[in-house]
N, C-alpha and C positions, 0 to 999 in steps of 0.2 A: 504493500500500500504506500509505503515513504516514496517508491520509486515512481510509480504513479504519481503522485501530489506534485513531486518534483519534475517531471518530466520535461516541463518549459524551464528548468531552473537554468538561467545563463549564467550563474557565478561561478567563475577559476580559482579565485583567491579569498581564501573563510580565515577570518582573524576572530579572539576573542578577548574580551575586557573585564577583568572585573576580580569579585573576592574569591571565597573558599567556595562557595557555590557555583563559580563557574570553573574555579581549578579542577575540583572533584580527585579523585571517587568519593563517593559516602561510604557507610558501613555495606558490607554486605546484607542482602536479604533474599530468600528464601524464592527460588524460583526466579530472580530478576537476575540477568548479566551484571557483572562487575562494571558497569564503563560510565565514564559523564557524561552528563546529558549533554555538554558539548561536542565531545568526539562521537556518540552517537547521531546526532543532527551533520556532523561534518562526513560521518559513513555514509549517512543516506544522500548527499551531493553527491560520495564518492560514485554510487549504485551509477548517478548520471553520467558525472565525467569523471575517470578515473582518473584524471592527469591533478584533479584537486590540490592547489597548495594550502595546507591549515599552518597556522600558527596562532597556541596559546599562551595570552599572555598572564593567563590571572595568577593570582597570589593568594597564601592565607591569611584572610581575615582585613585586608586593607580598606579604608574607610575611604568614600570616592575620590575625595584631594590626591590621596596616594596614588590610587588609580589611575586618577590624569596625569599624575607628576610623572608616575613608574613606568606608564606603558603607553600611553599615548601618540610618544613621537615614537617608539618601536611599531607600534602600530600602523602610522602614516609612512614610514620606512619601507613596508612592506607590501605597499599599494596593496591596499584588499576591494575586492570589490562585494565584498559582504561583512560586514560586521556584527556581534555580537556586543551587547551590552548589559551585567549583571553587574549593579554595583549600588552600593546604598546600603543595602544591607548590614555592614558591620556597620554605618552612621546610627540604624536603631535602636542597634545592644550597645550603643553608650551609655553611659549614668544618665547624658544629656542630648537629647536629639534637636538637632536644628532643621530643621526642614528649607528653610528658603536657602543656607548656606550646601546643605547637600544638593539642591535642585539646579543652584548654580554651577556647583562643581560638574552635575552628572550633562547641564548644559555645556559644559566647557571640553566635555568628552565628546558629544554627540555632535554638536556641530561644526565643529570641524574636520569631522568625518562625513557627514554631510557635503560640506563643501568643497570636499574631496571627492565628491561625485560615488562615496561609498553609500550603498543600501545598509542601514541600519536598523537591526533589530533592536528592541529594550523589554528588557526581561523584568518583570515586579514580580518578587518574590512567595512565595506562599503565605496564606495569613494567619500562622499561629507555630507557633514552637515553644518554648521556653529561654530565657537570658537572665541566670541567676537571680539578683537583688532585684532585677523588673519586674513590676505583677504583670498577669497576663492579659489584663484588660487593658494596659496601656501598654503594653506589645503588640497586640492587636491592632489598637487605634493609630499607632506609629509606624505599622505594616501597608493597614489602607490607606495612611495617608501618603504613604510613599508610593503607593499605587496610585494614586488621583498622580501624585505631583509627574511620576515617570510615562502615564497618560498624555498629562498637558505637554509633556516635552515633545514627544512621539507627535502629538499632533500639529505643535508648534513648527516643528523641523519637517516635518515628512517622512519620519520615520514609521519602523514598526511594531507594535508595540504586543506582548503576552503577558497576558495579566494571569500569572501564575494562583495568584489569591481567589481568582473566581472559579477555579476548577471544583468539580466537587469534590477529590482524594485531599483538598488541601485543609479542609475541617480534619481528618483522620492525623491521629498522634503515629500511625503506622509507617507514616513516609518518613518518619525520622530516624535516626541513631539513636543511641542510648544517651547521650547527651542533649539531647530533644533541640539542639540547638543547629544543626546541619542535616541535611536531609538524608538518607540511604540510598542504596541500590533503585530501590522501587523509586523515593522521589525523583531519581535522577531519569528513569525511563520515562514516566509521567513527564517530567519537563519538556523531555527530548520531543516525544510524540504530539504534545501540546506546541513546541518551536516548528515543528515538521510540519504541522496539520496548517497553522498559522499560514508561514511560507506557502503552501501553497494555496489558502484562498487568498492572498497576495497576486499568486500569477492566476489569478484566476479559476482555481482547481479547486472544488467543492468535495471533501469525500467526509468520512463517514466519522463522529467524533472517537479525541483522544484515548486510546484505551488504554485501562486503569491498571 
């Protein structure tokens, strides 16, 4: 079905941005492959054009500034003509979350990949985990709101946007690790199929939704 979805997919060169969530793996889990939902999204390119170049840039746990700072010009280096964007997410599990300064930052990634004539995805993370000292009803509100904010960017720039948090596996405490703080195996296939499905009603390809 990925290879179907993809079928029109024109992109050569898949780069990726962001935290622990997009370096991956997660824990293992039970019946799911070991692999990130990034390298799996960059497989199913491969299914089209073998000749695919990926480069991942993410890290663990960098909060968006880093992420511009760390990988952005490696990124532009690498002329991609797709990109991937997960990043925001370690800004939540702060003591203190800024929202307009992370929105800025994750602006200061996007567009000028943008303007580099790169297609850009932007990935909002799932809406519920655990972050030690933080209750979970203001992790939550600190999830959606970074989902509205990485919406407004997507929409602002032209970008594309997966709202990981509307899925329905993303209420389930099963997609995570034992650390309830990173996701697993399974979250990471969820993501993938949720990136892949996305991508292709992008090119126009309607199929059948994300399976769980």
């Amino acid at each position: 079905m990925a290879t179907e979805l993809l079928a029109q997919a024109p992109w050569r060169r898949f780069t990726v941005l962001g935290d622990a969530f997009a370096e991956g793996p997660g824990e293992p889990c039970e019946g799911y492959e070991d692999v990130p939902w990034a390298h799996g999204v960059a497989a199913a390119l491969r299914s089209v054009h073998p000749d695919l170049a990926y480069l991942n840039l993410a890290q663990r746990d960098p909060i968006a500034a880093e992420v511009r700072a760390r990988q952005l010009g490696k990124a532009l280096t690498f002329q991609p003509d797709l990109a991937a964007v997960a990043a925001g997410g370690s800004d939540v599990l702060r003591d203190s979350f800024d929202a307009d300064a992370t929105e800025a930052e994750l602006a200061r990634i996007i567009a000028p990949l943008r303007d580099a004539g790169v297609e850009v995805v932007v990935l909002a993370p799932f809406g519920r985990g655990s972050a030690g000292q933080i209750p979970k009803d203001v992790l939550r509100r600190r999830l959606r709101l970074l989902s509205e904010r990485t919406y407004d960017l997507a929409l602002r720039n032209g970008a594309i946007h997966v709202d990981l948090g509307a899925h329905p596996a993303s209420a389930e405490p099963g997609i995570f690790g034992a650390d309830g703080r990173h996701v697993n195996a399974r979250g990471h296939a969820i993501a993938a199929a949720a990136t892949i499905r996305r991508l292709g009603v992008h090119l126009g390809v309607y199929g059948p939704p994300s399976l769980r």
